[in-house]
C-alpha positions as CSV (number, residue, x, y, z in Angstrom):
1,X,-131.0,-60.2,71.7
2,X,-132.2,-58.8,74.9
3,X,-130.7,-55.0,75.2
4,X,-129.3,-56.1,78.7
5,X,-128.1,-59.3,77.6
6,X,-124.3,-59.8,77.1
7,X,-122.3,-62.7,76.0
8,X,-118.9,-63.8,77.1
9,X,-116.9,-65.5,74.2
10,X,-114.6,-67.6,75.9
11,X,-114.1,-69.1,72.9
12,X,-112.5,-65.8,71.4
13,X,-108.6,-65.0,71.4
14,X,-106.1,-61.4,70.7
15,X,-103.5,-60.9,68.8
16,X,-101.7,-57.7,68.4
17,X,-100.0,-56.6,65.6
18,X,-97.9,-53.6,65.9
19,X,-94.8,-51.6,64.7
20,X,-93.7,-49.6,61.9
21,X,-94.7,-51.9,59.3
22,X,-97.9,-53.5,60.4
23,X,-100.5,-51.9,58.0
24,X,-98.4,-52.9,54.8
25,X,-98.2,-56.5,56.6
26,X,-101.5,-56.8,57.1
27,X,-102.3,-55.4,53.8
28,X,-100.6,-57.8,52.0
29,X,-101.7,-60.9,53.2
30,X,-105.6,-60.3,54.5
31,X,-108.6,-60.5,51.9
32,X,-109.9,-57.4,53.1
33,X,-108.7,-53.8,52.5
34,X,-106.8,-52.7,56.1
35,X,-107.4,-49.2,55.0
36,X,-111.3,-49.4,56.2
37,X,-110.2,-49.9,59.8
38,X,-109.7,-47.1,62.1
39,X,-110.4,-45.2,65.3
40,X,-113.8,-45.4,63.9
41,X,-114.2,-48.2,61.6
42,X,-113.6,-51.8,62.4
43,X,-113.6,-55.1,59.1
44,X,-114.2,-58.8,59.2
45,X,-111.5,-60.7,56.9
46,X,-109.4,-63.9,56.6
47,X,-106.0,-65.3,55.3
48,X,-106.2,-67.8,53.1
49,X,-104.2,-70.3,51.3
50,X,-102.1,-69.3,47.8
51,X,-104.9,-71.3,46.1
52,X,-107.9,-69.3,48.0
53,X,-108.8,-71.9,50.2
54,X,-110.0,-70.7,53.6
55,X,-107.6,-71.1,56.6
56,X,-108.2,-68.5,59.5
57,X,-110.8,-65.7,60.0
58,X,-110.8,-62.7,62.2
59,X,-112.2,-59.1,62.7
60,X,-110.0,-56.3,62.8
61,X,-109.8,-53.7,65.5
62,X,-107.5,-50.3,65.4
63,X,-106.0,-50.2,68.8
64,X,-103.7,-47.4,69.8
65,X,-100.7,-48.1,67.6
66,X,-101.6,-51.7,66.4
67,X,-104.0,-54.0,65.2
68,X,-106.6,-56.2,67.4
69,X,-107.4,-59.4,65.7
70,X,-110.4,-61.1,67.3
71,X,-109.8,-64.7,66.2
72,X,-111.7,-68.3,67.4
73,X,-109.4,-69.5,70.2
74,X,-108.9,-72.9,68.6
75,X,-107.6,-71.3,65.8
76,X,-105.8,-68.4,67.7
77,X,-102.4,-70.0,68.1
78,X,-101.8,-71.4,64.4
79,X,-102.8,-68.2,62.9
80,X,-99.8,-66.5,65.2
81,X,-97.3,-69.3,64.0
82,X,-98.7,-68.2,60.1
83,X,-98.0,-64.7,61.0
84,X,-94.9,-65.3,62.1
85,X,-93.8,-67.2,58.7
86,X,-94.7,-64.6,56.9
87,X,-93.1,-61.9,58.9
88,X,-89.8,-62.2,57.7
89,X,-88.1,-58.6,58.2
90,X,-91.2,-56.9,58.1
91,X,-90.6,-54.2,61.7
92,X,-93.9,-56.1,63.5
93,X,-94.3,-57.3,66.6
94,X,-96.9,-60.0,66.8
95,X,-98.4,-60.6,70.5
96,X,-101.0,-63.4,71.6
97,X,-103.0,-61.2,74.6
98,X,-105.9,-63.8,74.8
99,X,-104.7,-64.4,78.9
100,X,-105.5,-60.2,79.2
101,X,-108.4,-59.7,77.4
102,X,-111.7,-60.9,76.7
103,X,-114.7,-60.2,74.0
104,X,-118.2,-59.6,75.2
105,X,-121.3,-59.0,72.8
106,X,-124.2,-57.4,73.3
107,X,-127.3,-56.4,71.2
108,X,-127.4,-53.9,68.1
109,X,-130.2,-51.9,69.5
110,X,-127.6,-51.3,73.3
111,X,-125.6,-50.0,71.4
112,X,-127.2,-47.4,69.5
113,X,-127.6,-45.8,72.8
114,X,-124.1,-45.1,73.0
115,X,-122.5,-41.5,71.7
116,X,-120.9,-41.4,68.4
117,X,-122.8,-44.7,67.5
118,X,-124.1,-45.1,64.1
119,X,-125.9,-48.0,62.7
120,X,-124.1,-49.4,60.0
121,X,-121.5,-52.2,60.5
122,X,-118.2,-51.9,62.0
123,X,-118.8,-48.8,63.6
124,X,-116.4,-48.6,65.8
125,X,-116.4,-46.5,69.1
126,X,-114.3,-45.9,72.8
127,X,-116.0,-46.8,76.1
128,X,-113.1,-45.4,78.0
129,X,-110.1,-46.7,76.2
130,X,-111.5,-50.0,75.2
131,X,-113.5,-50.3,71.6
132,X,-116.8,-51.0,70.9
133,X,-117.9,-51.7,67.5
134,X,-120.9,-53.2,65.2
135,X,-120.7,-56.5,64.2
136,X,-118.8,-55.5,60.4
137,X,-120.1,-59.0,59.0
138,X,-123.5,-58.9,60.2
139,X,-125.5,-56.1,63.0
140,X,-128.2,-58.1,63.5
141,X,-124.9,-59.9,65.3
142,X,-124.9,-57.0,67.6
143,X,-121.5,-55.0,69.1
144,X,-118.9,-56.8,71.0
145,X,-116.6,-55.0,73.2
146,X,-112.5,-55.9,73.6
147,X,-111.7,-55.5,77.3
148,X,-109.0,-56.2,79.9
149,X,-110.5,-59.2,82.1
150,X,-109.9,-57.0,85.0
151,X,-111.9,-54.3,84.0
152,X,-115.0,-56.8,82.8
153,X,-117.0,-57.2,84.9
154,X,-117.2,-53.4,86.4
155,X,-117.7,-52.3,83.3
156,X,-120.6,-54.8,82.6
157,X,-122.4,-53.2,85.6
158,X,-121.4,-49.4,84.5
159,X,-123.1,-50.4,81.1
160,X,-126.4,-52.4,83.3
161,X,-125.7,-55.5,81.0
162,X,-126.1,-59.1,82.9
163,X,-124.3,-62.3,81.7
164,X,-126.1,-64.2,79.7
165,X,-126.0,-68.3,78.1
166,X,-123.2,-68.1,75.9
167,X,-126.0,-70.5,73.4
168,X,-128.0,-68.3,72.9
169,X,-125.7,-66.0,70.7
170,X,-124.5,-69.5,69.2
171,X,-128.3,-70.2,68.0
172,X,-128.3,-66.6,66.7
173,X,-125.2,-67.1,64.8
174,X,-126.7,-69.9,63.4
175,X,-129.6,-69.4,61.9
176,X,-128.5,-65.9,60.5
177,X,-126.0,-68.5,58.7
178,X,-123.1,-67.2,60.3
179,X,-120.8,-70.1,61.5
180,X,-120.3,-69.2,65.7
181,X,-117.2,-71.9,66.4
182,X,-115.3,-74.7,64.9
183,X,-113.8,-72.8,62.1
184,X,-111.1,-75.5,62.4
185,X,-113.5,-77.9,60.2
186,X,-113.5,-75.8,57.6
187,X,-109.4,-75.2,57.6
188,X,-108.6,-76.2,53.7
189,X,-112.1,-77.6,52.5
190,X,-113.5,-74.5,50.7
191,X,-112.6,-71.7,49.2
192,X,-112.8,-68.4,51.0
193,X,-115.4,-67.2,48.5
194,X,-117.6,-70.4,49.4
195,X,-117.5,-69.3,52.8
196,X,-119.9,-66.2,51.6
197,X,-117.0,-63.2,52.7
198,X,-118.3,-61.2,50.1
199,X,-121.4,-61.0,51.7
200,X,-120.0,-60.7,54.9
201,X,-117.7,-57.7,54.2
202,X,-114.9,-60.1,54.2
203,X,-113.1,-59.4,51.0
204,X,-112.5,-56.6,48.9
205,X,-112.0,-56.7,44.8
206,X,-110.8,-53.4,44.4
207,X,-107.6,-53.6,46.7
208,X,-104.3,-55.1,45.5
209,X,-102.6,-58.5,45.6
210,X,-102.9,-60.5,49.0
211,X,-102.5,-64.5,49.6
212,X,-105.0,-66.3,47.6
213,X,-106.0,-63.1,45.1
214,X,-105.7,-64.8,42.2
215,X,-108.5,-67.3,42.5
216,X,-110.7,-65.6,44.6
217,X,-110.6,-63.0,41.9
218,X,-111.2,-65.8,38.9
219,X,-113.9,-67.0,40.9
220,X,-115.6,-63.7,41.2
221,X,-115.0,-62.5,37.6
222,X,-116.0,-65.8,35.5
223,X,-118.9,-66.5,38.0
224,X,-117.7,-69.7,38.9
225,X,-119.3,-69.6,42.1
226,X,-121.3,-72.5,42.5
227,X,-121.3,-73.7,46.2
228,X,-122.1,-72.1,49.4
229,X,-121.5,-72.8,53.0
230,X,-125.3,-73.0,54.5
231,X,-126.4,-73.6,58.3
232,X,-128.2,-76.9,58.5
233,X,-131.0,-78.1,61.4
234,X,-131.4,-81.2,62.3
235,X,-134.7,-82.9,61.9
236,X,-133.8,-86.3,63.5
237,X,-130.9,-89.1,63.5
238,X,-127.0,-88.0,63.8
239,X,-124.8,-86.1,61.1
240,X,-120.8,-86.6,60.6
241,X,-118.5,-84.6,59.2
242,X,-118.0,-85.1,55.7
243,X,-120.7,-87.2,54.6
244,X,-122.6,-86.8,51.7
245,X,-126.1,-84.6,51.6
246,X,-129.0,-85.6,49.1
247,X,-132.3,-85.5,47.6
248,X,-133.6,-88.2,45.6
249,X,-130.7,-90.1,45.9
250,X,-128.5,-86.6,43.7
251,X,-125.6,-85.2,46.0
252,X,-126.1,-81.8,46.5
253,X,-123.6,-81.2,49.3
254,X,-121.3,-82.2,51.9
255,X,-121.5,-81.3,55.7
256,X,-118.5,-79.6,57.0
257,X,-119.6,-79.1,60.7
258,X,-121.1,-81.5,62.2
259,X,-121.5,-80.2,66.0
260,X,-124.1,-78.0,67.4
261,X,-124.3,-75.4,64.6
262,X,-123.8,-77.5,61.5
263,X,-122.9,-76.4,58.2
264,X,-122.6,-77.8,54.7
265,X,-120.9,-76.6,51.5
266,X,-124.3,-77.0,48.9
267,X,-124.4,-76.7,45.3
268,X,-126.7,-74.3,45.9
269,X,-126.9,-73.6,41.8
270,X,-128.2,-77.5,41.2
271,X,-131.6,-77.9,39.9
272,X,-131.6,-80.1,43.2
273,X,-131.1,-78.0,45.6
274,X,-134.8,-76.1,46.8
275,X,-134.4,-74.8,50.6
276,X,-138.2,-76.0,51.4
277,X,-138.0,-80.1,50.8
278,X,-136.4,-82.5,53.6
279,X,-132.5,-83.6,52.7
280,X,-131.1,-86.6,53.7
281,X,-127.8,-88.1,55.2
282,X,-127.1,-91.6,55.7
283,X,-128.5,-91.3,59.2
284,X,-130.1,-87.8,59.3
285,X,-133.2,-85.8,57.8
286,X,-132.3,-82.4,57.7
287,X,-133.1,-79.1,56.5
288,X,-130.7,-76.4,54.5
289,X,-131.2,-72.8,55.3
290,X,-130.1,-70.7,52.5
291,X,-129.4,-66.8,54.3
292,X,-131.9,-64.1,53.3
293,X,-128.7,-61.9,53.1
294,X,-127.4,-64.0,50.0
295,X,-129.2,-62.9,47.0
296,X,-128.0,-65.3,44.2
């Protein structure tokens, strides 16, 4: 990323979560621990189905009284109607702000030149009253920045950043194996495990029961974890969601997304499966990029 470069993610949406009980809501339905986040300290983490199956994910963001979720857009308004079920009497007031404010990113290396900054993810810092914080699943991701749309673009030129293509953060995304958009794809398909959270900062093991605990735990302890969701690149031909992947004629995975930024769920454990040969579809050659930031 170019250290003037910044992204617009119009593809982005807020929620707000506030009230009396909004931290033991959020506590006890997100994977993550709501405890890390704070005035200076910001977490990545989903909500999953009972079984563990992924659904909706989002980064958290303390914001004066409440709770910023930066959600995908497409998936912005089902996630509020899920938040909603499970609100019951819980005192929260659940707000859908995505008309009022926007999310810009822009590189890891900008914004270590701010004060306060520190280079580990999440960090979380105030330009003026809005936050600024490290990427918590990734830095290499860089820092994005929560802002009202009014105050965007003066800001941008206070901070001497310049709109940049939108693609080029996508691309990033993508081949740090980090899915950018169409989340909606993977609604239900895998489990939230599969989706690599743990690597990402995404879910905690040591924190109590929350929606979908139970397996994501069984997985986890009895190392049942045998597929991943990896970034794919096209070679040539045309890929469709939910085909088949193989080599020599052995099915080593499915492909999930198949826009732009594909992604497959790959038995990444099969003797089969070795990141440097050619995989085929029944229309595409293709290769599998397995992230250097997964280790087994």
């Amino acid at each position: 990323m170019n250290i003037k470069n910044v992204y617009i993610l119009e593809d982005r949406a807020i929620l707000y979560i506030n009230g009396e009980d909004a931290k033991e809501f959020l506590q006890n339905l997100i994977s993550n621990d709501i405890n890390k986040v704070s005035d200076i300290s910001s977490c990545f983490s989903s909500l999953l189905t009972p079984q563990g199956k992924f659904l909706y994910e989002f980064i958290i963001v303390k914001h004066k009284s409440g709770y910023i979720l930066d959600c995908e857009k497409s998936q912005a308004e089902e996630l509020y109607k899920q938040l909603c079920l499970y609100k019951l009497r819980s005192k929260v007031e659940i707000l859908n702000l995505s008309n009022e404010f926007v999310v810009a990113v822009f590189s890891h290396e900008k914004f270590l030149t701010f004060d306060r900054a520190k280079d580990q993810p999440g960090c979380t810092i105030k330009y003026r009253e809005d936050p600024i914080f490290l990427d918590p699943r990734n830095k290499d991701l860089g820092a994005r920045l929560i802002i009202n749309l009014e105050k965007l673009y003066l800001s941008l030129k206070k901070l001497d950043l310049h709109d940049a293509n939108l693609k080029e953060y996508y691309s990033l995304s993508h081949s740090l194996g980090i899915v950018p958009k169409d989340l909606n794809k993977l609604k239900d398909k895998l489990f939230g495990i599969e989706c690599n959270f743990e690597e990402l900062n995404g879910i905690d093991f040591k924190k109590g029961c929350y929606v979908g605990q139970e397996n994501t735990a069984r997985i986890k302890l009895k190392n049942k974890l045998s597929k991943r969701l990896f970034p794919i690149n096209v070679i040539n031909g045309k890929l469709y969601e939910g085909e088949s992947i193989y080599n020599n004629e052995i099915e080593i995975g499915k492909v999930l997304i198949d826009s732009d930024y594909p992604f497959a769920l790959i038995k990444y454990l099969n003797v089969n499966f070795d990141e440097k040969v050619k995989f085929k579809t029944k229309e595409a050659s293709i290769n599998i990029n397995k992230p250097d930031w997964i280790k087994n």
